[in-house]
N, C-alpha and C positions, 0 to 999 in steps of 0.2 A: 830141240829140247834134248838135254844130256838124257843119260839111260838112269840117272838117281829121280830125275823130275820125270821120266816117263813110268815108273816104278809106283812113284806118291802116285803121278795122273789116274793109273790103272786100278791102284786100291781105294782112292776115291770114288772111281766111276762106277765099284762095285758095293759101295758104301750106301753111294745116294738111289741106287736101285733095287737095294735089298728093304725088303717086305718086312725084314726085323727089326726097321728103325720108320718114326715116323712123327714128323715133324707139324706142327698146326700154329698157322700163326693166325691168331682171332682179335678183331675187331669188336670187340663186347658195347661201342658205340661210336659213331662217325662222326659224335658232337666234341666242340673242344672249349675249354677253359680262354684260350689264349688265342690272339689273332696275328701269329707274327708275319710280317710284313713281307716275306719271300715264301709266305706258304702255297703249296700246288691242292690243297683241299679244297671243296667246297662245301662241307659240313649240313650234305642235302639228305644226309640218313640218320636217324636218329639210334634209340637204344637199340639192343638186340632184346626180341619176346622171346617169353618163354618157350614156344614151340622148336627152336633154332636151338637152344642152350639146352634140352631136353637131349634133342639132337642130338648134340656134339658129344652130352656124356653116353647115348646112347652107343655110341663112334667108339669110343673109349672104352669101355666097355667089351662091346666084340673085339677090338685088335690084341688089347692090352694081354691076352694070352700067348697072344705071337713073338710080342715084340720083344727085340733085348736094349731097344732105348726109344723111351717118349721123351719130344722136349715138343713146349706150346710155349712159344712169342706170344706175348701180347703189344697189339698197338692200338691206333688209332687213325683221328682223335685224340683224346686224352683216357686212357684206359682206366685211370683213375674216376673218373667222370661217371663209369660203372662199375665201380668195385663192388657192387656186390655179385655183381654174373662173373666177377675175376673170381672172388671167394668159395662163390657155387661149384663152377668146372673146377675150380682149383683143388678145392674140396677130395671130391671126387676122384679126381688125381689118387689123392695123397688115400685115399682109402682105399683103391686102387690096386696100389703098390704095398699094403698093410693086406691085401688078400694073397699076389702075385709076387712078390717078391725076386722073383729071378730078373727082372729090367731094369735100368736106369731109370730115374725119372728128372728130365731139368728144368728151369720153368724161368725164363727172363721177359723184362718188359722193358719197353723203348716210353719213357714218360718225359713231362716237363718241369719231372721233379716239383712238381707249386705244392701239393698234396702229401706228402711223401716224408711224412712228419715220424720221429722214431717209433710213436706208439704202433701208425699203421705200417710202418718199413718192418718190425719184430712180428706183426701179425700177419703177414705177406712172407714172412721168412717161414710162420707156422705151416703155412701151405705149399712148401717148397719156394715160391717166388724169391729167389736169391740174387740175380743179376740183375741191372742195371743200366741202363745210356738213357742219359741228362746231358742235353746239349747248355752250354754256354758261347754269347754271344762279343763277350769282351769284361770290361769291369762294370762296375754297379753303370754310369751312365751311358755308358753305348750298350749294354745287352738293355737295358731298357727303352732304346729307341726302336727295336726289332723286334724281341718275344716280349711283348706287351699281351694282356690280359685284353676279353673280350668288351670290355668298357672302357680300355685305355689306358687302364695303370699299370705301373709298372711289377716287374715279377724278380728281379735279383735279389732283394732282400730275404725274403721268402726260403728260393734255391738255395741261397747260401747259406740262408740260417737251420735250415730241414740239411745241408751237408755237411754242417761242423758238429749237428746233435749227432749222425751218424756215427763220425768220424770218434766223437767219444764213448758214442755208447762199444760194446762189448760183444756186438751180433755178429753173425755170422754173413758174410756177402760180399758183394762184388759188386763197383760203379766204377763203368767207364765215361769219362769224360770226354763230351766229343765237344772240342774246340773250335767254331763255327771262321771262317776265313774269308773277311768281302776286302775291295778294297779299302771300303771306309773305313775299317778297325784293326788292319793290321796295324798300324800304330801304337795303338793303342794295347794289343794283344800280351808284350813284355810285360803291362802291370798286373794283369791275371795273372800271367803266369808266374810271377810274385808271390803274389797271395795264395797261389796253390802250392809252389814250394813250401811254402814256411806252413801251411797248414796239414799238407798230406804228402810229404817227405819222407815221414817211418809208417806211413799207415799203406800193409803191401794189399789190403781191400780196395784201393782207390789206383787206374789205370788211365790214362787220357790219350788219343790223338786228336790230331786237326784235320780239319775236314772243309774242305771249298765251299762255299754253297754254291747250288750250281739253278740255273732257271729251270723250273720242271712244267711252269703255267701256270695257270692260276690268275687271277682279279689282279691282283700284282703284277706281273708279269714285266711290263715293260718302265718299272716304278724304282727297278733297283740294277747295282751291277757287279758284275760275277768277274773274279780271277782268271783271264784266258791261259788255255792249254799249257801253253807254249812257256809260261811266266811260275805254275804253277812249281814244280820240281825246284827249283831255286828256293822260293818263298816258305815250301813248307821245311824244307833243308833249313832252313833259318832259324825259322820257329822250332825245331824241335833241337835245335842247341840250347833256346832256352830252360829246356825241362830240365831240374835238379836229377842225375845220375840216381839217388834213391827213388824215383819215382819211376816205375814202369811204362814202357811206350806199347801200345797196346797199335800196333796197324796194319790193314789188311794184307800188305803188300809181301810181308814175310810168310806170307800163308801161301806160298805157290808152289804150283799152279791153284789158284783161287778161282773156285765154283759158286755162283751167287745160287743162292736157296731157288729162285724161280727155275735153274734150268736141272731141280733133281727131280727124281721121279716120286719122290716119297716125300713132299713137300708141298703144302697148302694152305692158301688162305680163304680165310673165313668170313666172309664181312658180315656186320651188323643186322645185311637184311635176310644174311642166309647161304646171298649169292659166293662163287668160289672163284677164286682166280690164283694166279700165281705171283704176282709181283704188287710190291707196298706203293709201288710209288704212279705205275701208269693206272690208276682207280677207274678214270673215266672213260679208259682203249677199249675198244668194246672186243681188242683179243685178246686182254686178258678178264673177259666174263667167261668161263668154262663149264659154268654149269650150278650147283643147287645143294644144298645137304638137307634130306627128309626129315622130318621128324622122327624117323624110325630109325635114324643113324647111316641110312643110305648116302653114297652121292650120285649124284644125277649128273654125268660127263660129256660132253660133246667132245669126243675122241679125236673129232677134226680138227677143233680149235685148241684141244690139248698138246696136239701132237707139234704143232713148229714149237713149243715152248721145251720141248726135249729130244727135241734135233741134234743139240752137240750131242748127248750121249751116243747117238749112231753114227755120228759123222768128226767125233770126235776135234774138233773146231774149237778151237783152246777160245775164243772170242764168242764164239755162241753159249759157251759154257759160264763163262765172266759175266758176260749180260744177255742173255738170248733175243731180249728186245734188238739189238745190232742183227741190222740188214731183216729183220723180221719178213717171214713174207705179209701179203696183204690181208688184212682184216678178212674173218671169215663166220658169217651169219648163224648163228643156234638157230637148229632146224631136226630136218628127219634122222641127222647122224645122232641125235641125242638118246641113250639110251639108257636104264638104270642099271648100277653098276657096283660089286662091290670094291672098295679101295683097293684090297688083293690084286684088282683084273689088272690094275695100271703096276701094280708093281713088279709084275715078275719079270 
């Protein structure tokens, strides 16, 4: 690593362990709209109660004097699905920062765009909710063979009709476009990317990259097939010749050394039932269960099984820090190490 990237590494690694910034990515429900066909969910949780959302602004609350930057992810699920415990914490947020004034406050959500119609996109903007990623699967008939709706039908008409109101109306935001990549649809993918030229070419609110899908589990599993390693670099090279120069490339890669949110220290997720872990996508690893949020705004930590999740910070392991699930060590049981804790302890 040159002494320019060891520079960035350094004031990142003091970024993601500082107590004045504090990241929550929430689950507000584990149910989803849509059943797409390479999904790793198993939509076995349902809403968040109120005792958990009490919670969370409870959380907010006590930090929000410290911080000098809140941002809350919403996912899922389809976060849409519970919009009104988006609007509640959101809420909150936003009066929050109308008390405290010295913080940042951000607020983005990962959705499937079906919901996301201008009236509720302007009322989501009221609450800060500003950012955006809506994945796309190809054009109207191939994304409809994949992000299909939980009865079957199809969902592109929808997305793209809730994307061109966007794109008219006058709001204020940001949609990144994440461009989905199997082999079945690169083919196909040059006509998308068509229709997103000529539709969001001067509009600098609209951002896309592509994106592989890659097998993560799930009832699908061995039902579809993924772009190998090795093939990948060529392919999305390709694909991103097609994007119209007025459209911005929005991709992780230019962000390095690149730190995935699971392996900061000031970084959490919140699922549906309460429970806390660190990473969106291993739901059902039982090491990423780490522990609990009170209804009094507490988290409840098992420091044991927190701790391999922020190993690259001490060992500085440019690959533990990008995914810390890599070379993980072995699953470790919530037990007597479990003890209550306030967010503060983990972050200094």
């Amino acid at each position: 690593m040159d002494n320019s990237n060891q520079a960035i590494l350094a004031s990142k690694l003091l970024s993601i362990i500082s107590s004045e910034f504090l990241e929550l990515i929430i689950l507000p429900t584990e149910q989803c709209n849509f059943r797409c066909t390479y999904c790793y969910e198993d939509f076995s949780l349902g809403k968040m109660q109120k005792p958990i959302v009490a919670g969370i602004k409870k959380l907010l609350t006590a930090r929000v004097p410290g911080l000098k930057v809140l941002k809350i992810s919403w996912f899922g699920g389809e976060p849409l699905a519970a919009k009104d415990i988006v609007f509640d914490i959101s809420r909150h947020a936003v009066w929050l920062k109308e008390q405290y004034s010295h913080f940042s406050y951000l607020s983005a959500m990962t959705t499937n765009g079906y919901h996301l119609n201008v009236e509720l996109l302007n009322k989501l903007n009221q609450v800060g909710v500003t950012e955006f990623q809506i994945s796309l699967d190809g054009p109207n008939e191939i994304h409809n063979k994949s992000r299909i709706r939980a009865d079957g039908a199809g969902t592109y008409e929808k997305i793209w009709a809730n994307l061109i109101a966007a794109h008219r109306s006058n709001l204020d935001f940001k949609v990144i476009l994440r461009l989905h990549v199997t082999p079945d649809n690169i083919l196909f993918l040059p006509k998308l990317m068509d229709e997103i030229n000529v539709n969001f070419k001067n509009d600098p609110r609209f951002t896309i990259f592509f994106k592989t899908i890659e097998n993560l589990g799930g009832p699908n599993a061995k039902s579809f097939q993924v772009v190998h390693g090795k093939d990948k670099p060529a392919i999305l090279s390709e694909l991103y010749k097609l994007v119209d120069p007025r459209i911005q490339i929005n991709k992780i890669e230019n962000n390095k050394p690149y730190i995935c949110y699971a392996a900061q220290g000031n970084s959490f997720l919140i699922r549906s039932n309460g429970r806390l872990g660190k990473c969106t996508v291993a739901l059902n690893d039982a090491r990423n269960d780490i522990g609990q949020i009170t209804p009094d705004g507490e988290f409840i930590l098992d420091n044991e099984k927190l701790s391999p999740w922020l190993r690259g910070i001490t060992n500085f392991n440019l690959k533990n820090l990008e995914c810390p699930v890599v070379n993980f060590p072995k699953a470790l049981v919530l037990g007597k190490n479990s003890i209550p804790v306030k967010v503060e302890m983990l972050e200094r």
